[in-house]
N, CA, C, O and CB atoms as a CASP TS submission, in Angstrom:
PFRMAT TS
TARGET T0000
AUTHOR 0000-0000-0000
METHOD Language model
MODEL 1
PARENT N/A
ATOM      1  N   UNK     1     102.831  59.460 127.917  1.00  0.00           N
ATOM      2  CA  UNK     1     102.014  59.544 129.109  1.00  0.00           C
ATOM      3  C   UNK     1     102.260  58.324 129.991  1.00  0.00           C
ATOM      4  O   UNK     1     102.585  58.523 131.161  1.00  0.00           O
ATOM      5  CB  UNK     1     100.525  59.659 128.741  1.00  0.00           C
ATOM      6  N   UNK     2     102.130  57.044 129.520  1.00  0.00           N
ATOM      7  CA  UNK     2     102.815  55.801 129.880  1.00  0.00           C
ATOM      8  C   UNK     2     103.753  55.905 130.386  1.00  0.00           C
ATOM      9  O   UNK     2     103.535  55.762 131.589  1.00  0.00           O
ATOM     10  CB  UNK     2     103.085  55.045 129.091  1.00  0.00           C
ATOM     11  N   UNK     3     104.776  56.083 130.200  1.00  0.00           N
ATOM     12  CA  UNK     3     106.151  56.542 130.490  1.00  0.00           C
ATOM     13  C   UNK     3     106.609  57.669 131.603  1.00  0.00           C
ATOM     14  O   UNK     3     107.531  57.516 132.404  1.00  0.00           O
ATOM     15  CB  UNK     3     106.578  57.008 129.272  1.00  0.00           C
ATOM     16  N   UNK     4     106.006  58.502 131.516  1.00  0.00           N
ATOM     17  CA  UNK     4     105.837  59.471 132.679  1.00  0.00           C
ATOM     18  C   UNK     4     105.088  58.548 133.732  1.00  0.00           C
ATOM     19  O   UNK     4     105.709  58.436 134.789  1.00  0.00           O
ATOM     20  CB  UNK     4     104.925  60.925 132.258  1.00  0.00           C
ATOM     21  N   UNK     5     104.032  57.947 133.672  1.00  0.00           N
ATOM     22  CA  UNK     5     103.507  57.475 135.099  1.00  0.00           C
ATOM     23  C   UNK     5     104.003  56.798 135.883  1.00  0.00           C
ATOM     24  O   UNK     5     103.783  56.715 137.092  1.00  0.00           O
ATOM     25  CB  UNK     5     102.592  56.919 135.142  1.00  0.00           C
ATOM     26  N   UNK     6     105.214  55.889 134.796  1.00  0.00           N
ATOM     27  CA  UNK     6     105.961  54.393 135.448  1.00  0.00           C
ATOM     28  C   UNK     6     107.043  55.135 135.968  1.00  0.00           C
ATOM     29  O   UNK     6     108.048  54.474 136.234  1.00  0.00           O
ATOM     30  CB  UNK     6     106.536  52.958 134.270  1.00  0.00           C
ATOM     31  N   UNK     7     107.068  55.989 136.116  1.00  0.00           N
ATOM     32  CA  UNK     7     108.346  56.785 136.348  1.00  0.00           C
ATOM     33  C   UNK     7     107.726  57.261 137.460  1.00  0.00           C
ATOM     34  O   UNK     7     108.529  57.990 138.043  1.00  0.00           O
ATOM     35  CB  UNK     7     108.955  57.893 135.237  1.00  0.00           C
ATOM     36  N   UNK     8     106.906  57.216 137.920  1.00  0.00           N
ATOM     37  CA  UNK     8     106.379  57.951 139.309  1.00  0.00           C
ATOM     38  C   UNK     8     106.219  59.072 139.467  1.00  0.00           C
ATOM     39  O   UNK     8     106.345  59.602 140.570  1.00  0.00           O
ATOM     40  CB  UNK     8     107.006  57.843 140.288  1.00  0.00           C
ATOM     41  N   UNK     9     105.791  59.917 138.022  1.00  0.00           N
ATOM     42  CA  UNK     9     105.789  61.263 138.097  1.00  0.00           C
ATOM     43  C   UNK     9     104.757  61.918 137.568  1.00  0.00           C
ATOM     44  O   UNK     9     104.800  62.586 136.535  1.00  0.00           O
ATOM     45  CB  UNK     9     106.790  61.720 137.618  1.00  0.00           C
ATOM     46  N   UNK    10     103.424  61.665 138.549  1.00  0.00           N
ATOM     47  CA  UNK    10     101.844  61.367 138.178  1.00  0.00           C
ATOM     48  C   UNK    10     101.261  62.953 137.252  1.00  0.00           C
ATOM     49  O   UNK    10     101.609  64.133 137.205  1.00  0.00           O
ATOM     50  CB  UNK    10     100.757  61.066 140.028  1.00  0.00           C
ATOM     51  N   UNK    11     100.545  62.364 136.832  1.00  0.00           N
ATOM     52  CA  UNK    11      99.663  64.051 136.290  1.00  0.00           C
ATOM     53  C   UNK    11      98.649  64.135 136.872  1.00  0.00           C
ATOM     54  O   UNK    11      98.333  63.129 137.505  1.00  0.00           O
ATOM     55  CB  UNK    11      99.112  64.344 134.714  1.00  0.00           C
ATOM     56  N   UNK    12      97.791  65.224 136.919  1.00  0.00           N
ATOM     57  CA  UNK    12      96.674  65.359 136.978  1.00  0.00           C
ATOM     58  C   UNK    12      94.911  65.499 136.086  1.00  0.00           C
ATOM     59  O   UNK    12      93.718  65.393 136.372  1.00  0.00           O
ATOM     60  CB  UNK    12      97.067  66.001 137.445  1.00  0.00           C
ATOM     61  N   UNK    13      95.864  65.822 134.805  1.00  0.00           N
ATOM     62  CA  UNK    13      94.934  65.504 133.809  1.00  0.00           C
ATOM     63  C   UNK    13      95.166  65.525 132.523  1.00  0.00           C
ATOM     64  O   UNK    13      96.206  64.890 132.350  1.00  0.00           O
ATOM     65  CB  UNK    13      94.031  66.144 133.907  1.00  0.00           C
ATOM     66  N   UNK    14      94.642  66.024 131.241  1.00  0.00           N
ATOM     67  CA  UNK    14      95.003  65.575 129.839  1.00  0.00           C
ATOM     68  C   UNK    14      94.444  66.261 129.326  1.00  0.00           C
ATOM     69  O   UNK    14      93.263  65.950 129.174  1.00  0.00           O
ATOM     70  CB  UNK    14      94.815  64.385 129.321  1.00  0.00           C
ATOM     71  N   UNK    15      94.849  67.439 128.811  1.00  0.00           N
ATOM     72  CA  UNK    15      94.057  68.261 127.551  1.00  0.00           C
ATOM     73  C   UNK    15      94.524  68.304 126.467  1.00  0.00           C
ATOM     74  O   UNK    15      95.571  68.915 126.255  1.00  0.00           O
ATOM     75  CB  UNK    15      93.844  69.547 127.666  1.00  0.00           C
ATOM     76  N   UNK    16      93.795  67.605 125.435  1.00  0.00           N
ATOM     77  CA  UNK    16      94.535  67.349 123.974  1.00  0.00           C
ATOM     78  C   UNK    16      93.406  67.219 122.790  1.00  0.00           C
ATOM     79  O   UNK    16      92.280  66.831 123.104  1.00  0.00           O
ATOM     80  CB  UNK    16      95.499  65.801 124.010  1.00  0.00           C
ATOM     81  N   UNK    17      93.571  67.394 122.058  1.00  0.00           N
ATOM     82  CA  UNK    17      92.809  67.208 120.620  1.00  0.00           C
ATOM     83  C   UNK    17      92.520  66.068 120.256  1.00  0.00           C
ATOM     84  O   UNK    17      93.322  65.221 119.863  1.00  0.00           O
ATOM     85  CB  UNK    17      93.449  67.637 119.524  1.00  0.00           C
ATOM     86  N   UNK    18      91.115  65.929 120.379  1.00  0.00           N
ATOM     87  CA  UNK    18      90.311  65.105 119.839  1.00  0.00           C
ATOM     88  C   UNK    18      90.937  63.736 118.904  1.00  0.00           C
ATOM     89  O   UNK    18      91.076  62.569 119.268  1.00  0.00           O
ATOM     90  CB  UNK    18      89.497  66.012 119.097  1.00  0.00           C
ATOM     91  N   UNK    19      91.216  64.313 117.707  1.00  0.00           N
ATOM     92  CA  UNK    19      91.703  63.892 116.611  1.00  0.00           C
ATOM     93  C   UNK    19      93.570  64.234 116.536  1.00  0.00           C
ATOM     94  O   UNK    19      94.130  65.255 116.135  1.00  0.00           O
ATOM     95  CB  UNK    19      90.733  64.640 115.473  1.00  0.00           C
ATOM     96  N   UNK    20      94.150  63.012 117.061  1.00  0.00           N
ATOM     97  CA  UNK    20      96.067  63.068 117.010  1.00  0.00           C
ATOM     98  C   UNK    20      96.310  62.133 115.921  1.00  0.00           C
ATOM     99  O   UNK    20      95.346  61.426 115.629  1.00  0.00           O
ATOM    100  CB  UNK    20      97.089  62.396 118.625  1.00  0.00           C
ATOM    101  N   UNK    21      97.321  61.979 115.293  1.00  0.00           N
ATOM    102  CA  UNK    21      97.770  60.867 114.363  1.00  0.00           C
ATOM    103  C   UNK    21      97.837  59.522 114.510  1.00  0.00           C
ATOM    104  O   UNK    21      97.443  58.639 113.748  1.00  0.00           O
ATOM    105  CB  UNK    21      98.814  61.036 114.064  1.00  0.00           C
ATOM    106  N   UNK    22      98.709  59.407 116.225  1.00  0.00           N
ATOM    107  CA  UNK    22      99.227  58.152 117.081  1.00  0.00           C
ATOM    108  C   UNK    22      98.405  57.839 117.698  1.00  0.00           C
ATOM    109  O   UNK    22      98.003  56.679 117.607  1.00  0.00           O
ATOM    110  CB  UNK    22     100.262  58.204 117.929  1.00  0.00           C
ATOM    111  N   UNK    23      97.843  58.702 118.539  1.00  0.00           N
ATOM    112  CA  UNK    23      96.854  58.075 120.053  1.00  0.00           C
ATOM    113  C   UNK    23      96.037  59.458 120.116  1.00  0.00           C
ATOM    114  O   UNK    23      96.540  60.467 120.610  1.00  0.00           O
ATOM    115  CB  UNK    23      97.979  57.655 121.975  1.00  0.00           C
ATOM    116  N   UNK    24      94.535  59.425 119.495  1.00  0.00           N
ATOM    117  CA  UNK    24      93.391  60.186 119.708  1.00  0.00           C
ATOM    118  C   UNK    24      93.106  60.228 120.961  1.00  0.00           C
ATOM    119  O   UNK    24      93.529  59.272 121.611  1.00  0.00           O
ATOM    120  CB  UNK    24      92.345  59.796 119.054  1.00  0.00           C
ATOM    121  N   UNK    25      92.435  61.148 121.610  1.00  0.00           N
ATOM    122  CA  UNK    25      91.622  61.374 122.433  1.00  0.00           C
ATOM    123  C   UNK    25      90.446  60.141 123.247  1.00  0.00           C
ATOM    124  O   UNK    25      89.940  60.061 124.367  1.00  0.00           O
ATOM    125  CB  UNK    25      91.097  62.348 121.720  1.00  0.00           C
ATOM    126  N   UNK    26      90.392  59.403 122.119  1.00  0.00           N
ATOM    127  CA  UNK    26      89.433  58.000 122.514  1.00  0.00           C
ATOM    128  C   UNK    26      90.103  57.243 122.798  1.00  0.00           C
ATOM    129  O   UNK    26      89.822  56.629 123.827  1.00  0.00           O
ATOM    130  CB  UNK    26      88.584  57.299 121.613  1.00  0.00           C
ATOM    131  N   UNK    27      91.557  56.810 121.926  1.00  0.00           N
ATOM    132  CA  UNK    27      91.968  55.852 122.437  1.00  0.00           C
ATOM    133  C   UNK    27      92.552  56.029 123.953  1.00  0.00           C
ATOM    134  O   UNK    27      92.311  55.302 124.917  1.00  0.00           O
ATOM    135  CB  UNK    27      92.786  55.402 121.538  1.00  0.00           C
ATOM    136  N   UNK    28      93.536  57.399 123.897  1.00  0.00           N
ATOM    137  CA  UNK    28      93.822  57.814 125.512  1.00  0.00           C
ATOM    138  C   UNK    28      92.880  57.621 126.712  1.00  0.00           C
ATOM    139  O   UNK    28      93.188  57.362 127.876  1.00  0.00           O
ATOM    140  CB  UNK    28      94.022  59.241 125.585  1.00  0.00           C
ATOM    141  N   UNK    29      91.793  57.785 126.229  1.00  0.00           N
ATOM    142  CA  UNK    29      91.039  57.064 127.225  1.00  0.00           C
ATOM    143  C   UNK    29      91.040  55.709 127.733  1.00  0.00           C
ATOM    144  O   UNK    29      90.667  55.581 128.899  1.00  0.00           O
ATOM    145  CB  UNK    29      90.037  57.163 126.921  1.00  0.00           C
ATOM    146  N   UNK    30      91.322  54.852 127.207  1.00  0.00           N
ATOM    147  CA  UNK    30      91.425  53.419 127.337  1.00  0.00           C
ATOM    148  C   UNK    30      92.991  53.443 128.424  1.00  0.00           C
ATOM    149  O   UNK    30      93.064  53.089 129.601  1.00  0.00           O
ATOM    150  CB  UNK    30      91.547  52.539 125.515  1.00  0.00           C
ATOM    151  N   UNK    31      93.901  53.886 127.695  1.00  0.00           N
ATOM    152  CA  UNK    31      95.103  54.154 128.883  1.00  0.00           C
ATOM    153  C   UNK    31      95.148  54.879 129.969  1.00  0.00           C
ATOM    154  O   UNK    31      95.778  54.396 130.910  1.00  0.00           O
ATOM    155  CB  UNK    31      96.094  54.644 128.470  1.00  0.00           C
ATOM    156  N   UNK    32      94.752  55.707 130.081  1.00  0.00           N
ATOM    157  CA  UNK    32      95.002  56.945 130.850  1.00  0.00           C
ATOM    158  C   UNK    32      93.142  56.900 132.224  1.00  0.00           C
ATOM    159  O   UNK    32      91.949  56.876 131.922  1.00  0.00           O
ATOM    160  CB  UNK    32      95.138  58.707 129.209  1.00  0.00           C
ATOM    161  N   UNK    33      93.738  56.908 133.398  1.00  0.00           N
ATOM    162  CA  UNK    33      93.456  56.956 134.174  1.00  0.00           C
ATOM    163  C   UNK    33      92.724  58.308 134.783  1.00  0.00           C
ATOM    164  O   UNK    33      91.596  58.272 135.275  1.00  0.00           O
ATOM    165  CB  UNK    33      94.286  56.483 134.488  1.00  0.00           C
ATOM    166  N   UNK    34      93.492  59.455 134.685  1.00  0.00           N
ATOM    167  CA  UNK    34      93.255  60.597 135.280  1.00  0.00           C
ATOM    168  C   UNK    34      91.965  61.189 134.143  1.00  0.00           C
ATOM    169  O   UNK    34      91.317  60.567 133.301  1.00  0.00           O
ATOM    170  CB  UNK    34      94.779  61.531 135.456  1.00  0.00           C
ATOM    171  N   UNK    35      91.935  62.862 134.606  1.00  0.00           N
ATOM    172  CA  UNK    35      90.875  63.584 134.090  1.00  0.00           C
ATOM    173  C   UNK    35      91.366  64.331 132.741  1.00  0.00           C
ATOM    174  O   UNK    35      92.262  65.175 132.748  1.00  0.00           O
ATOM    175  CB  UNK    35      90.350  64.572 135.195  1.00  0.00           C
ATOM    176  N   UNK    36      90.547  63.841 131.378  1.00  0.00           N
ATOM    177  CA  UNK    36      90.839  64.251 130.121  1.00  0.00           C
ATOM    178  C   UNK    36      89.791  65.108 129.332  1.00  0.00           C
ATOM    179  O   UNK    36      88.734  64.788 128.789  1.00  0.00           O
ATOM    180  CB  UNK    36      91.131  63.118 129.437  1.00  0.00           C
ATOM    181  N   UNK    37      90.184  65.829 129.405  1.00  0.00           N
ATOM    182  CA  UNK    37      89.622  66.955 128.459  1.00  0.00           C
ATOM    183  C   UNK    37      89.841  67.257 127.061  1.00  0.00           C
ATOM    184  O   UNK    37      90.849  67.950 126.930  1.00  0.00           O
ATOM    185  CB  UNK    37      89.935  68.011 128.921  1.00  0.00           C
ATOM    186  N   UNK    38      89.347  67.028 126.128  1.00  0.00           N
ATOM    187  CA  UNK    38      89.317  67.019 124.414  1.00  0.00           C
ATOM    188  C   UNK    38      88.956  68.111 124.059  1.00  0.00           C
ATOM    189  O   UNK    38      87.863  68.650 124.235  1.00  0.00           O
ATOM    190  CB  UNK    38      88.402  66.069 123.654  1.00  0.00           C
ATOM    191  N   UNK    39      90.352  68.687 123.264  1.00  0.00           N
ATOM    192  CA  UNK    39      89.392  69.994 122.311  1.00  0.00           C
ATOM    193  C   UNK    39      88.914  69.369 120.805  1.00  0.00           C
ATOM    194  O   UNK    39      89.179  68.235 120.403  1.00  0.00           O
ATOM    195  CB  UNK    39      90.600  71.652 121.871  1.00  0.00           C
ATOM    196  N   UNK    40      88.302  70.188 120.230  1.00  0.00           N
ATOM    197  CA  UNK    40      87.936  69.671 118.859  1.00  0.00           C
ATOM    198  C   UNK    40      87.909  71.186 117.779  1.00  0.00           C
ATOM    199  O   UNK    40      87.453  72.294 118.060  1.00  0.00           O
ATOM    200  CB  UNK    40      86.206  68.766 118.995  1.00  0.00           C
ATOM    201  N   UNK    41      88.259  70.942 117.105  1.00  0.00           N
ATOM    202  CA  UNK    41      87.812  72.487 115.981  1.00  0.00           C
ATOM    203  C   UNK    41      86.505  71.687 114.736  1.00  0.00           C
ATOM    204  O   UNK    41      86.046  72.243 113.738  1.00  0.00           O
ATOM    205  CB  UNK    41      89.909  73.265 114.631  1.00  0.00           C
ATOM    206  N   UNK    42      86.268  70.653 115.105  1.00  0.00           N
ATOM    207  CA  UNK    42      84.909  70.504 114.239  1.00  0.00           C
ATOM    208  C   UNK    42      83.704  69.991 115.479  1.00  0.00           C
ATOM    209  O   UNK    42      83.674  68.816 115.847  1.00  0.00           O
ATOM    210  CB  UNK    42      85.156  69.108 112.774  1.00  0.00           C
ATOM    211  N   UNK    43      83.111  70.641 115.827  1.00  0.00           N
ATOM    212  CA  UNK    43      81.958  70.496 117.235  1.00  0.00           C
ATOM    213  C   UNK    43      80.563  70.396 116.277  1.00  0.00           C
ATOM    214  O   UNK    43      79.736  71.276 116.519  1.00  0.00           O
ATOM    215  CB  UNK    43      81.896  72.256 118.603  1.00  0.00           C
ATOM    216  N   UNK    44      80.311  69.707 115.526  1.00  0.00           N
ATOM    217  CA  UNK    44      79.272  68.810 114.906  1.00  0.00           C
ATOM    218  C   UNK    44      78.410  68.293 115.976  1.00  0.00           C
ATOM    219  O   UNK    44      78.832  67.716 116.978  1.00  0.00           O
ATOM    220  CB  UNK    44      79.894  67.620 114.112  1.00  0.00           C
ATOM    221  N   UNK    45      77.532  68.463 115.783  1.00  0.00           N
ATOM    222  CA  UNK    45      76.501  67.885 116.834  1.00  0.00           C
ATOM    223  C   UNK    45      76.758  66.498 116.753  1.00  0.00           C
ATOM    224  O   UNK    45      77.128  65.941 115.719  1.00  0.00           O
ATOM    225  CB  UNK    45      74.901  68.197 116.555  1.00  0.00           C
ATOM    226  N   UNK    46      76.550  65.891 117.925  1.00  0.00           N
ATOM    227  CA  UNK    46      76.684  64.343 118.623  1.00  0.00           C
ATOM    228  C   UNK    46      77.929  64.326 118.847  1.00  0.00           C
ATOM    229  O   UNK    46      78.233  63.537 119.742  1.00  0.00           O
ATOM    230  CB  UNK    46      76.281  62.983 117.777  1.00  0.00           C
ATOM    231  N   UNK    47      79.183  65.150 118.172  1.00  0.00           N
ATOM    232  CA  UNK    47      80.515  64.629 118.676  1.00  0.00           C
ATOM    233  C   UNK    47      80.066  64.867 120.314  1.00  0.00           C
ATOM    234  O   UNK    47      79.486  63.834 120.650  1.00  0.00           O
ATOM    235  CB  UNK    47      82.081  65.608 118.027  1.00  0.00           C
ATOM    236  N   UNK    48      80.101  65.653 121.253  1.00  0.00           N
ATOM    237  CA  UNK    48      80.008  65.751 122.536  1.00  0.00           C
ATOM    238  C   UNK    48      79.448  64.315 122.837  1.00  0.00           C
ATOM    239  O   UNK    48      80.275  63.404 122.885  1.00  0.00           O
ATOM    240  CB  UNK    48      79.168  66.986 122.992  1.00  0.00           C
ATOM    241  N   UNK    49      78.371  64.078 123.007  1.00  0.00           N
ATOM    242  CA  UNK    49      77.569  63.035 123.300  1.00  0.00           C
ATOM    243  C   UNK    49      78.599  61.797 122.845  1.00  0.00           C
ATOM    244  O   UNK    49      78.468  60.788 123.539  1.00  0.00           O
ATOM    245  CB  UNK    49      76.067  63.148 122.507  1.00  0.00           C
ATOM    246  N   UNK    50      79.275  61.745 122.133  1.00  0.00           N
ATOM    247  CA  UNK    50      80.205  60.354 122.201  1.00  0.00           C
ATOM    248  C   UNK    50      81.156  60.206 122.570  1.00  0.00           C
ATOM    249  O   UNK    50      81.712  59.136 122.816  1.00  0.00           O
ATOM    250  CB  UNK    50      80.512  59.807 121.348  1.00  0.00           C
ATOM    251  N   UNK    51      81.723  61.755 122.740  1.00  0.00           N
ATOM    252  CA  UNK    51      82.998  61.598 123.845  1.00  0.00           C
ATOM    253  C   UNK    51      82.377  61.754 125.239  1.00  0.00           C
ATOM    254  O   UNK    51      82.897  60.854 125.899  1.00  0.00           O
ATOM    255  CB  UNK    51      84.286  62.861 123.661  1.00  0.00           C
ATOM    256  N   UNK    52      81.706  62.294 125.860  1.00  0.00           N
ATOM    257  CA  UNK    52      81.687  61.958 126.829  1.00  0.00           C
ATOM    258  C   UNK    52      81.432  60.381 127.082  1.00  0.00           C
ATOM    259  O   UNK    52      81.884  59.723 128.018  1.00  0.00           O
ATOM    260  CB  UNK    52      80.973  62.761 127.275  1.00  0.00           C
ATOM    261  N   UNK    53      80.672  59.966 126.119  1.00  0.00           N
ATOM    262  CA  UNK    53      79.831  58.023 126.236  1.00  0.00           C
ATOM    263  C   UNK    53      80.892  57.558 126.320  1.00  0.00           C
ATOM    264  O   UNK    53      80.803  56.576 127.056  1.00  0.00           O
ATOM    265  CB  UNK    53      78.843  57.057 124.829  1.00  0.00           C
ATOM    266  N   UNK    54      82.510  57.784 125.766  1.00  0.00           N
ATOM    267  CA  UNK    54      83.781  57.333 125.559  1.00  0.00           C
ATOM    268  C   UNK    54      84.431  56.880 126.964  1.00  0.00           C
ATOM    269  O   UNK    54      85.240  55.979 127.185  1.00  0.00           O
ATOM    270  CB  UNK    54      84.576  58.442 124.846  1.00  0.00           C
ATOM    271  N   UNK    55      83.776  57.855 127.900  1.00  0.00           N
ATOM    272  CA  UNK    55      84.599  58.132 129.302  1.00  0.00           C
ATOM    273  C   UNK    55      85.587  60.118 129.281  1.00  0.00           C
ATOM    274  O   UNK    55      86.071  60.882 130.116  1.00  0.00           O
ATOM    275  CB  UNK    55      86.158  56.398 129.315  1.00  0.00           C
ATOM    276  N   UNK    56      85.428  60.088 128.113  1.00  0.00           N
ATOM    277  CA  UNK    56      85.979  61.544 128.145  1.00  0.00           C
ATOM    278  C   UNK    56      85.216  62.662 129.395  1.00  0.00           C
ATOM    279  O   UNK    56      84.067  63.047 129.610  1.00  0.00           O
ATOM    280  CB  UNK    56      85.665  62.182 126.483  1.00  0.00           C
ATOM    281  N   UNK    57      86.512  62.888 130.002  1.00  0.00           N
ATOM    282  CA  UNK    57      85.634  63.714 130.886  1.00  0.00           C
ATOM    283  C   UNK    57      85.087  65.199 130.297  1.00  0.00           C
ATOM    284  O   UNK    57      83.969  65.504 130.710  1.00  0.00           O
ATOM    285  CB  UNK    57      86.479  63.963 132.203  1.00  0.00           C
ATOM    286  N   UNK    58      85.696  66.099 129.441  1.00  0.00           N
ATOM    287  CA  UNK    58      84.876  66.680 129.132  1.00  0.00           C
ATOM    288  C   UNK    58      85.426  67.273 127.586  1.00  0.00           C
ATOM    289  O   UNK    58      86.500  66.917 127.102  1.00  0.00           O
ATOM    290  CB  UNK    58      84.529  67.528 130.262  1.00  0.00           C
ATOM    291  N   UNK    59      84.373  68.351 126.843  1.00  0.00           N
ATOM    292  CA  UNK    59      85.135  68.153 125.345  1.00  0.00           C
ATOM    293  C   UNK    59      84.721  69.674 125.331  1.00  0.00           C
ATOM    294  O   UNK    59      83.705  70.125 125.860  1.00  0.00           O
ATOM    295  CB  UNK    59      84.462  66.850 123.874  1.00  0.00           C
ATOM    296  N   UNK    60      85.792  70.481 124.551  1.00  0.00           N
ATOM    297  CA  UNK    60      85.727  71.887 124.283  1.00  0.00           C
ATOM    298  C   UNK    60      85.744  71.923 122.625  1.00  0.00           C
ATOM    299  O   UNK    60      86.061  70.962 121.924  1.00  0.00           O
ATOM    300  CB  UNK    60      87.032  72.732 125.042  1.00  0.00           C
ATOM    301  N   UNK    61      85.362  73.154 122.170  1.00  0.00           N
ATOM    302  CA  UNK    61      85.119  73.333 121.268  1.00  0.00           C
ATOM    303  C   UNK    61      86.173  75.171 120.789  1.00  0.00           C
ATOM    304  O   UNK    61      86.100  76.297 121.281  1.00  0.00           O
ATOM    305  CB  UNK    61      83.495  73.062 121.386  1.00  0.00           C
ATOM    306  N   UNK    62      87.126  74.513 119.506  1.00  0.00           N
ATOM    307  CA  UNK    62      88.397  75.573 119.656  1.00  0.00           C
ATOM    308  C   UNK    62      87.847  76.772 118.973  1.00  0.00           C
ATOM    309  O   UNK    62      87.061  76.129 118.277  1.00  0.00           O
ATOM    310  CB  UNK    62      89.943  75.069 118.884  1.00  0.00           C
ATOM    311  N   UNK    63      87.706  77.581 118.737  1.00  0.00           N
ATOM    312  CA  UNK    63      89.045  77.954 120.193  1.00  0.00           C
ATOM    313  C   UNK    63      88.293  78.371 121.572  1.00  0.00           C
ATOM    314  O   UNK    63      87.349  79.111 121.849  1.00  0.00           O
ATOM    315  CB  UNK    63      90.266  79.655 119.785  1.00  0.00           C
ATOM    316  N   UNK    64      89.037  77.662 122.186  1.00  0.00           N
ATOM    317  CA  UNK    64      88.982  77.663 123.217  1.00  0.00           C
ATOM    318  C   UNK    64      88.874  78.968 124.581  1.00  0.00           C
ATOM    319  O   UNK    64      89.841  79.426 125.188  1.00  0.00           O
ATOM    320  CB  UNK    64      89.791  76.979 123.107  1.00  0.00           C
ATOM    321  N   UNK    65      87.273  79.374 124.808  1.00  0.00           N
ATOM    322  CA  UNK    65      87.631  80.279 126.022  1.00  0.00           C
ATOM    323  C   UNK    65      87.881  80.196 127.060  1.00  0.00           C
ATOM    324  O   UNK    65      87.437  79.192 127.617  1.00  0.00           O
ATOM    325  CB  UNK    65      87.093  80.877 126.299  1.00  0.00           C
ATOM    326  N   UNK    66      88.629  81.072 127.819  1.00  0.00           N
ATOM    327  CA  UNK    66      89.610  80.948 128.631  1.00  0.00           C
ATOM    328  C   UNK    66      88.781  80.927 129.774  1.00  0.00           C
ATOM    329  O   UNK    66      89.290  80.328 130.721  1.00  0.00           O
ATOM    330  CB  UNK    66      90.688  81.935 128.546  1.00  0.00           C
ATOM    331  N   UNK    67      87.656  81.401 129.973  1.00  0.00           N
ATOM    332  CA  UNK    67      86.715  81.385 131.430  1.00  0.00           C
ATOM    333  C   UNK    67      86.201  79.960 130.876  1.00  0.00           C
ATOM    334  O   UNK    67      85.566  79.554 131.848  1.00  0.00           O
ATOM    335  CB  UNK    67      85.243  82.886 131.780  1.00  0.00           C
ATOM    336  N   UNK    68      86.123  79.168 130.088  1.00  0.00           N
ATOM    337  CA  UNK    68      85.179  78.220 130.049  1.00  0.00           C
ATOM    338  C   UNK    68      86.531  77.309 130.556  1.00  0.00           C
ATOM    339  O   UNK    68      86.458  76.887 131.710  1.00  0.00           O
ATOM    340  CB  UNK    68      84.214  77.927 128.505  1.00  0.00           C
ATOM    341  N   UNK    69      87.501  77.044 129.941  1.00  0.00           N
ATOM    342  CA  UNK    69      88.545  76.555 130.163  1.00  0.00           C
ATOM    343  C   UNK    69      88.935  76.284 131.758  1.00  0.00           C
ATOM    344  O   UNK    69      89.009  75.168 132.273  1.00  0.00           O
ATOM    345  CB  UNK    69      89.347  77.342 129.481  1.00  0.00           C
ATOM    346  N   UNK    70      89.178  77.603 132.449  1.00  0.00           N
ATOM    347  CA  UNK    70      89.342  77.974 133.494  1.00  0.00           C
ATOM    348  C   UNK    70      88.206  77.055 134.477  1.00  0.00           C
ATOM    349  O   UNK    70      88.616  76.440 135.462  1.00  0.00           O
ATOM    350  CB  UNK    70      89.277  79.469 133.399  1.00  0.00           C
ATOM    351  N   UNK    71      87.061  77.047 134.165  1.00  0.00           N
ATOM    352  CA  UNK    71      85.728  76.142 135.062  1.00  0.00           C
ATOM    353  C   UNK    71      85.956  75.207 134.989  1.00  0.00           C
ATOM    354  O   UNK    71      86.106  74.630 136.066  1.00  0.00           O
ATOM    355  CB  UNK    71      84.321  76.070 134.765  1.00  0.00           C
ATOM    356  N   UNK    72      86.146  74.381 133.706  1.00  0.00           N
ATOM    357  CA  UNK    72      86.753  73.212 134.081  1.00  0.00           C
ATOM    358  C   UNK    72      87.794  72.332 134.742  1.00  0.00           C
ATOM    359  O   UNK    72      87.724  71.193 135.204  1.00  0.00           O
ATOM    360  CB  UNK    72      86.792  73.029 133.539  1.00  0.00           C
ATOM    361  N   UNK    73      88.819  73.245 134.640  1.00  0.00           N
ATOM    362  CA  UNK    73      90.043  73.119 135.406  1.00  0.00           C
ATOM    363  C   UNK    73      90.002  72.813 136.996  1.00  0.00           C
ATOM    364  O   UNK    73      90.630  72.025 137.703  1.00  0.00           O
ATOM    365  CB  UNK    73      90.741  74.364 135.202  1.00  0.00           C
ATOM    366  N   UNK    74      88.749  74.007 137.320  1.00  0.00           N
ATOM    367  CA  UNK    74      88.682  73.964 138.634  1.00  0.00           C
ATOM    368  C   UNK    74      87.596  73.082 138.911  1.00  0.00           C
ATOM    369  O   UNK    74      87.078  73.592 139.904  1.00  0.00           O
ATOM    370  CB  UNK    74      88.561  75.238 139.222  1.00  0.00           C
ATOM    371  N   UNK    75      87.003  72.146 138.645  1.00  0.00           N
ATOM    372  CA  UNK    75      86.344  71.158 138.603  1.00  0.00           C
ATOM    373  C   UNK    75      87.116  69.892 139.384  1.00  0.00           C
ATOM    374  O   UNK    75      86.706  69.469 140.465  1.00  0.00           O
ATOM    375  CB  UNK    75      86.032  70.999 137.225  1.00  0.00           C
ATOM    376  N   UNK    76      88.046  69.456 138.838  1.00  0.00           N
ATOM    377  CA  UNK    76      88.974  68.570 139.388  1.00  0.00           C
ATOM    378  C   UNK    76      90.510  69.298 139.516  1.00  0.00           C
ATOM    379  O   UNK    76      91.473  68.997 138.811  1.00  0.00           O
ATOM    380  CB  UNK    76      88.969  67.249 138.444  1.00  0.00           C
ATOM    381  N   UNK    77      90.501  70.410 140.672  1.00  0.00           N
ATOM    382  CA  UNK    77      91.430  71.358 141.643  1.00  0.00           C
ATOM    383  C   UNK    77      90.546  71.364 142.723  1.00  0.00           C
ATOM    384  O   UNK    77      90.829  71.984 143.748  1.00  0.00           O
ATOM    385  CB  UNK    77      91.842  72.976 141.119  1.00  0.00           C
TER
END
């Protein structure tokens, strides 16, 4: 993601899983600038409430529906 930006070849946002090996969802937040969206396949109560507290802009719960998906998208479009 780093690498793509220095390159001048901007995104618009970040939809990725919660939980990655290298760089989670929390930590991407700390780098990443634009609008990030987290899925999760374990939606335990309070996870929401701490990703958003994270700066996460918003967090889905998999699988993922496609009208819910879709609203968010057009949120920041």
């Amino acid at each position: 993601i780093r690498k793509i930006a220095k390159e001048g070849r901007p995104y618009h946002m970040v939809l990725m899983d919660i939980q990655m090996p290298v760089l989670d969802g929390y930590k991407l937040r700390n780098y990443c600038e634009r609008f990030v969206i987290v899925l999760t396949a374990s939606a335990i109560e309070g996870d929401q409430k701490k990703c958003l507290a994270s700066g996460i802009n918003d967090y889905l719960a998999k699988p993922v529906r496609l009208a819910l998906l879709k609203e968010n998208l057009e949120t920041i479009c």
